[in-house]
C-alpha positions, 0 to 999 in steps of 0.5 A, a space after each residue: 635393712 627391713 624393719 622388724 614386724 610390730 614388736 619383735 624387736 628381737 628380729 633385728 640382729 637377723 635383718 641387719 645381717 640379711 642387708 649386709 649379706 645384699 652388701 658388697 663393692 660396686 662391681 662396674 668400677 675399679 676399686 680406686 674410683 670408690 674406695 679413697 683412703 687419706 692420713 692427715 699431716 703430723 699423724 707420722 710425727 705422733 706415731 713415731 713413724 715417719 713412712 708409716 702408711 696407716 690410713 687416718 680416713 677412709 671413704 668407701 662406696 658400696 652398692 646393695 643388691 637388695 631390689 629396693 636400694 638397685 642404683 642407689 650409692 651408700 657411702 661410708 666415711 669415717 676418720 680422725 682429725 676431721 673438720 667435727 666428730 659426729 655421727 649420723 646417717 645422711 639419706 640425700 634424695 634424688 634430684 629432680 631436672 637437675 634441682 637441689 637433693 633435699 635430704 634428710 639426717 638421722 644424728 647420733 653423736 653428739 646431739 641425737 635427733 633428726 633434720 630434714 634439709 628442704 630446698 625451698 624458693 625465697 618469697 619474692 619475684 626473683 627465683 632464688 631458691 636457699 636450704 632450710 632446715 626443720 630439726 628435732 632434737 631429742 634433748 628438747 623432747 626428752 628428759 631421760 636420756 643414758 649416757 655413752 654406753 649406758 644403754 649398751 651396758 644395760 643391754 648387755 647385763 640383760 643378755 639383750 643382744 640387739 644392739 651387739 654384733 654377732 659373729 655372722 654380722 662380723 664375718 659379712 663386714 669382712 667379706 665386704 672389706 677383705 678386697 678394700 685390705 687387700 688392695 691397701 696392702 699391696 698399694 706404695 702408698 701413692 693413694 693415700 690422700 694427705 690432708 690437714 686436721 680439720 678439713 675432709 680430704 675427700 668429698 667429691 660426690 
């Protein structure tokens, strides 16, 4: 989204909700090629229901028609019993005749913080070249830091809406999902992806 102007904060609800109206499924491939959905093995067993369907994972490309983002992939991947639970925003920055992608990884759960991943040549003659990491991690810098929800409850006893979803936000979400529900509940079940508790089931980029 756009960033607010300096101090009008308040202006965010309404630019996150003008991105995702930019927001939809890529329009020049089928649905099956950027939308992926798996369960993972033992989900059935807990459920109570051996032919049950429910995706436990979803991997969902969308494209954005903002003139800023033309070309550029955004993926979403969400699921339960994955190799680890966190939560971040992974920017990977185009590669360049066919070099490494350095990228860069805003952490929220469980560490907040920021990591820039640069690829960089190794001393030496060989040409070798490794990943490296320059992290900051917000415990280090700061000493107040809320708990879960803390800040989210404090917001909402201040009638602070910045941090909610309105309504508007709410039905672009599934206007942008309603086709990927659709196609989930007309499917046999042949898509989805079985994997085991701790694995990705599907990282192919």
């Amino acid at each position: 989204m756009e960033p607010p102007a300096a101090g009008q904060v308040h202006d965010v609800p309404a630019n996150r909700l003008a991105a995702l109206r930019h927001l939809r499924l890529p329009q020049h491939m089928p649905l099956a090629k950027t939308v992926h959905r798996g369960q993972y093995t033992g989900y059935r067993k807990e459920a109570g229901n051996p032919h049950s369907r429910v995706e436990t994972y979803a991997d969902i490309t969308l494209e954005s028609t903002d003139p800023a983002w033309t070309g550029v992939p955004i993926r979403l991947i969400t699921g339960k019993a994955l190799a680890r639970k966190a939560t971040h925003i992974c920017l990977t920055y185009k590669k360049d005749a066919g070099n490494e992608p350095n990228m860069l990884v805003i952490a929220f759960q469980p560490n907040e913080g920021v990591e820039l991943c640069l690829w960089a040549k190794v001393p030496g003659y060989e040409w070798r070249v490794e990943q490296h990491a320059m992290r900051m991690a917000f415990k280090d810098y700061f000493a107040d830091m809320p708990e879960a929800y803390e800040q989210v409850l404090v917001d909402a006893m201040q009638s602070n809406h910045i941090l909610f979803t309105g309504s508007d936000e709410v039905l672009e979400t599934w206007r942008i999902l309603e086709p990927v529900q659709q196609a989930w509940a007309m499917s046999d079940g042949s898509d989805l992806i079985s994997y085991r508790p701790g694995a990705m089931p599907y990282m192919e980029t």
